[in-house]
N, C-alpha and C positions, 0 to 999 in steps of 0.2 A: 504493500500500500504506500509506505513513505518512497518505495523507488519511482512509482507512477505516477507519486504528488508531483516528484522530482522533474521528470521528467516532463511533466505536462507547465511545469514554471517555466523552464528551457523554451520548451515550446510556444511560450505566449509570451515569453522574454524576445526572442527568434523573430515572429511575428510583429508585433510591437516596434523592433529595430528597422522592420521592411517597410513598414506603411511609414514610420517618421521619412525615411531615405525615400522612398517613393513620392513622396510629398516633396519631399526638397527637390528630387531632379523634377516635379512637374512643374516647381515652382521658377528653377532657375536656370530649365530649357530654353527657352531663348533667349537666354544671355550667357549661357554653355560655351559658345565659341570664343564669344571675348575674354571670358573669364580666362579658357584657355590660352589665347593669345597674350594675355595680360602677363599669365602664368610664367608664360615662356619666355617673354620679352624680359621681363624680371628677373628672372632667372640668367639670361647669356648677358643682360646690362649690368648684374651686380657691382661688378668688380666700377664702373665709371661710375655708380652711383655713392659707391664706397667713400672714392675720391672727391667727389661732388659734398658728400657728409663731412671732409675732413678740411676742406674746405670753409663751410660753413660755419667751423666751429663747434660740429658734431650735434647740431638743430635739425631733425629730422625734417618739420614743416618743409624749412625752405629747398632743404639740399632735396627733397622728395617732387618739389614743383619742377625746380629748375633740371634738375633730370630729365622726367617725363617731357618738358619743351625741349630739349632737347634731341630726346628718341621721337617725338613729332616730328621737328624739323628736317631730321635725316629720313622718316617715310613719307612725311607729305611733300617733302621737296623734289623728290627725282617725280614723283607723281604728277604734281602740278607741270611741272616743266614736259613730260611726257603728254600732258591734255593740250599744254600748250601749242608743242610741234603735231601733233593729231590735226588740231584744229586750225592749222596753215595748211595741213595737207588736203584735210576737207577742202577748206576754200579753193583751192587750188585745182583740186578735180570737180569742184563746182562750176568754178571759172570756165572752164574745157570743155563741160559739159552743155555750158549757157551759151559759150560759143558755137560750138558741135551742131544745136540746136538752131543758130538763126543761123549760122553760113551755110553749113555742111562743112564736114572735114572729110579728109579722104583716106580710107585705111592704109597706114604705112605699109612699106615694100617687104620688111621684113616678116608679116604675120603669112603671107605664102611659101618662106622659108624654114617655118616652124615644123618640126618634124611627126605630131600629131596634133591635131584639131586644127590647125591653121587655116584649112580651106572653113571650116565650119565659123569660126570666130572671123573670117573674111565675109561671108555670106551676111551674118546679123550684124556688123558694120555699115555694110552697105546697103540694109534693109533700116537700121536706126538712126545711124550719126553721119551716113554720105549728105542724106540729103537733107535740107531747111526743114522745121517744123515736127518732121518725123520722130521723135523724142519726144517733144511734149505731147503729142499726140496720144502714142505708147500711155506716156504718165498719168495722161487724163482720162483713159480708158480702163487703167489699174484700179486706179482712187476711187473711179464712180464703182466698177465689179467687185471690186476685193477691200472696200473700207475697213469692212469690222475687220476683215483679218489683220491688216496693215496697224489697225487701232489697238488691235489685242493683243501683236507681237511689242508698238511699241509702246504697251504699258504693260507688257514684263519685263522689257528690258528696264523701265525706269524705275518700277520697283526693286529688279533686282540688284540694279545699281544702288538703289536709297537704303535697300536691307544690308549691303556692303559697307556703303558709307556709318553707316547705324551704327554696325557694327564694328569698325576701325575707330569711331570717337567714344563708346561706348570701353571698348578696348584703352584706348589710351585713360581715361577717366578711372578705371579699373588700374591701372596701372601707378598712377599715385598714391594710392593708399595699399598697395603691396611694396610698393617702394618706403613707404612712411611706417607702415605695420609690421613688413617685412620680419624684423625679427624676432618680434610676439608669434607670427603665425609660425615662422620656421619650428619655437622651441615648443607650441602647443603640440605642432603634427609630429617631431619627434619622441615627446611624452607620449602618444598614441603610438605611436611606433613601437619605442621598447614594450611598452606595455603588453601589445600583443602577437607580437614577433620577436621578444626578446633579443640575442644575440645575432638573429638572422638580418634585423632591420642595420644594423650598420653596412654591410656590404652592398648594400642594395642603394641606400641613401647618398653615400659618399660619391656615386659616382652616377646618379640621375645626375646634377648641375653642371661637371665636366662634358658626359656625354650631351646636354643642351647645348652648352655653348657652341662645344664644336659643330652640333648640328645646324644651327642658326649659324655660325660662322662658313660653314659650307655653304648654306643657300644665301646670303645676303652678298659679302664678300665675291664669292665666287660667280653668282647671277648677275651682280651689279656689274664688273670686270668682266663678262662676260659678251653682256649687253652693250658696255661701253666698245668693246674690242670690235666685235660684229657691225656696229655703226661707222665707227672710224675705217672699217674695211670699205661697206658699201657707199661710203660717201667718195673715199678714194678711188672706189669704180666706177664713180657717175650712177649707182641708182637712185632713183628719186625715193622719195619719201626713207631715209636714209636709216634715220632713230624708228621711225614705227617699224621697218623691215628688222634692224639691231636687234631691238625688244622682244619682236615677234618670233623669232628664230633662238633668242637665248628661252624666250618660254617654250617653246615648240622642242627645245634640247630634254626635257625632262619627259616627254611621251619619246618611247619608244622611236626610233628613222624618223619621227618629226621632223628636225633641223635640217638633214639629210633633203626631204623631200623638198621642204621650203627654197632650199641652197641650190638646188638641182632645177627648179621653175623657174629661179631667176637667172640661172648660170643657162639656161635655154635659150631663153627669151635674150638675153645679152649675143649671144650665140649667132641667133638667126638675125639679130639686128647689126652684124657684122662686126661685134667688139669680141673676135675669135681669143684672141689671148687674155683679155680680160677678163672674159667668162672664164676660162681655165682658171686664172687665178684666183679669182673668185670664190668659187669650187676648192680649189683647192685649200688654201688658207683658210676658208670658210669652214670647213671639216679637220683641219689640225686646230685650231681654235676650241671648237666644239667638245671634239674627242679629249682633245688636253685638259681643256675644264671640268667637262663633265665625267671623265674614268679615270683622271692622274690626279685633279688638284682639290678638287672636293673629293673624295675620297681620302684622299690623304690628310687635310685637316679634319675630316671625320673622326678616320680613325688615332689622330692625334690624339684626341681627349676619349676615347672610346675605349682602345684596345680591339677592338675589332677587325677580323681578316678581312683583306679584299674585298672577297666574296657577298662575306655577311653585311660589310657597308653597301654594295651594290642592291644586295636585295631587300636591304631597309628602305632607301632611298625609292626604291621603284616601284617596292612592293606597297608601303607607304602611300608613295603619291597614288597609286591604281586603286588602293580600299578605302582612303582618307581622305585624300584628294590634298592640296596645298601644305594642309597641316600636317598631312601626312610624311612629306619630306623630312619634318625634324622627328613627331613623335615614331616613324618605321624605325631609325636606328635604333634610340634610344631602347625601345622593347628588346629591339635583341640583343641589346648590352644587358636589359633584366633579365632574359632568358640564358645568355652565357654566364652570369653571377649563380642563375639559379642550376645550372649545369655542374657548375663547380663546387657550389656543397653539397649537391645530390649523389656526389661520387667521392663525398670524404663522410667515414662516418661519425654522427654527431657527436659522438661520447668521447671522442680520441680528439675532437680538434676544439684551437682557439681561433675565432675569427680577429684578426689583425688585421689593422688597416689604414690605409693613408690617403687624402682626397686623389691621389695621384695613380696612384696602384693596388688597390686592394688585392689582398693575397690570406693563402688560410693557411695558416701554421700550425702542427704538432700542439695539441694542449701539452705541458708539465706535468709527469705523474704527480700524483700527490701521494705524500708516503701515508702512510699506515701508522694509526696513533701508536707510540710506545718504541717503533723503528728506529734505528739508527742513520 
């Protein structure tokens, strides 16, 4: 009778624990993502806010403001500059196209040189943009047939952009007060930790933070340089729209021959427009670029703060972005950094070892026998 009391207290102890946590994640599902971002931003910016606190005089308030403006300025700034050149490029195929529409323009020499679809993309040329008028025509016949749908694509895009934005200022806002709180909340979830993973939560703790870093230092560093490189290439080519193609191709690096394809349309198109060596170049440098960043140098800062093989950074990083999508790039590693910790005391056994360990390198060492009262 008293083991069934027991038991059924457990049980409605058990219970009790799900519906509280079930209630929290319903409550702070949508703002789930920022939290996480916040998390993680906090987390690889520690060490500049540190300095920012010693700074300050070791006043949390301020050194916690002027941080987070900070990490705003370095994500809203390549951003805004990004909409900036966007929206020259708009205007500009705007222009061509306002043009296109009262003269006619006449399909360049080069798109019957293209080695597939050329004849095709010749034809609706010279059916839309040869001749006056012919475009807005087009336009005015879309708008009247296909309103709502043109209306319902573009009012997903603008909410999805506004659920975006929501969530990057919501993010940063979060990000203040884990910067400010920061080491109340560290020494609460460590107290929770020993408590119910005893000796195990050290190995596992010490090296979530390293493994962030380097994971955010692989995708920001290495994506920003990357993008930047990609630009400065195609601008030296003479492609137009120079940064949105950069940007486009260092994103398109994390899918799978993305970059590859992207690199290969424009190294065509250059091709059949008669810049023969420059599309080579193109091409080429375009894909030592890519391949250098995305499988030599981010991996390699990965695995800097990681300990992780090759391998296991490549399938973080991929596997990651394909189940998780963007967030996925940092938190893929990071798991199998938890899952190689957890590899390595599941193959020493408990009773014989002491967990030792250093932010740097966690390692599991031999416990000390212990003697025997009365021994010598």
């Amino acid at each position: 009778m008293q083991q069934e009391k027991l038991s059924s207290r457990i049980l409605v102890s058990i219970l009790f624990t799900c519906v509280i946590l079930a209630g929290a994640f319903v409550v702070l599902g949508p703002f789930l993502l920022s939290i996480i971002w916040a998390a993680i931003i906090a987390t690889a910016s520690w060490g500049l806010y540190r300095w920012v606190l010693r700074k300050c005089g070791n006043r949390s308030a301020p050194a916690a403001l002027i941080t987070t403006l900070i990490i705003t300025f370095a994500l809203v700034g390549p951003m805004v500059m990004l909409v900036v050149f966007v929206t020259q490029d708009i205007a500009a195929v705007t222009g061509y196209l306002i043009q296109a529409d009262t003269h006619g323009v006449p399909p360049p020499d080069w798109l019957a040189r293209l080695p597939y679809g050329g004849d095709l993309i010749q034809e609706q040329w010279q059916l839309y943009l040869a001749q006056p008028n012919q475009l807005s025509i087009v336009l005015h016949e879309t708008l009247a047939t296909k309103l709502n749908v043109i209306q319902s694509a573009a009012g997903g895009l603008l909410i999805n952009l506004s659920g975006r934005l929501a969530t990057l200022v919501f993010a940063l806002w979060v990000l203040y007060f884990f910067y400010r709180d920061g080491r109340a909340l560290t020494t609460h979830i460590n107290q929770i930790g020993y408590k119910w993973l005893d000796q195990r939560w050290p190995a596992y703790v010490h090296l979530v933070p390293g493994a962030l870093r380097a994971a955010v230092n692989g995708l920001v560093i290495v994506g920003f340089g990357e993008a930047l490189l990609l630009s400065a290439l195609f601008w030296l080519c003479g492609v137009p729209s120079a940064v949105l193609f950069g940007c486009a191709t260092a994103v398109l690096a994390f899918v799978p021959m993305g970059a590859l394809v992207l690199l290969s349309v424009i190294g065509v198109v250059m091709f059949a427009s008669g810049a023969t060596v420059v599309a080579v170049v193109l091409v080429v440098v375009g894909l030592l670029i890519v391949m250098g960043a995305d499988y030599t140098v981010r991996p390699m800062l990965i695995q800097g703060g990681t300990q992780l093989p090759f391998l296991g950074i490549l399938f973080g990083i991929f596997g990651g972005v394909v189940s998780m999508g963007i967030v996925g790039l940092i938190i893929g590693p990071v798991m199998l950094v938890l899952l190689m910790v957890f590899f390595r005391e599941a193959a020493v056994d408990e009773s014989a070892v002491n967990l030792e360990f250093d932010a740097a390198s966690p390692e599991i060492h031999p416990a000390p026998q212990k003697k025997k009262a009365g021994s010598r």
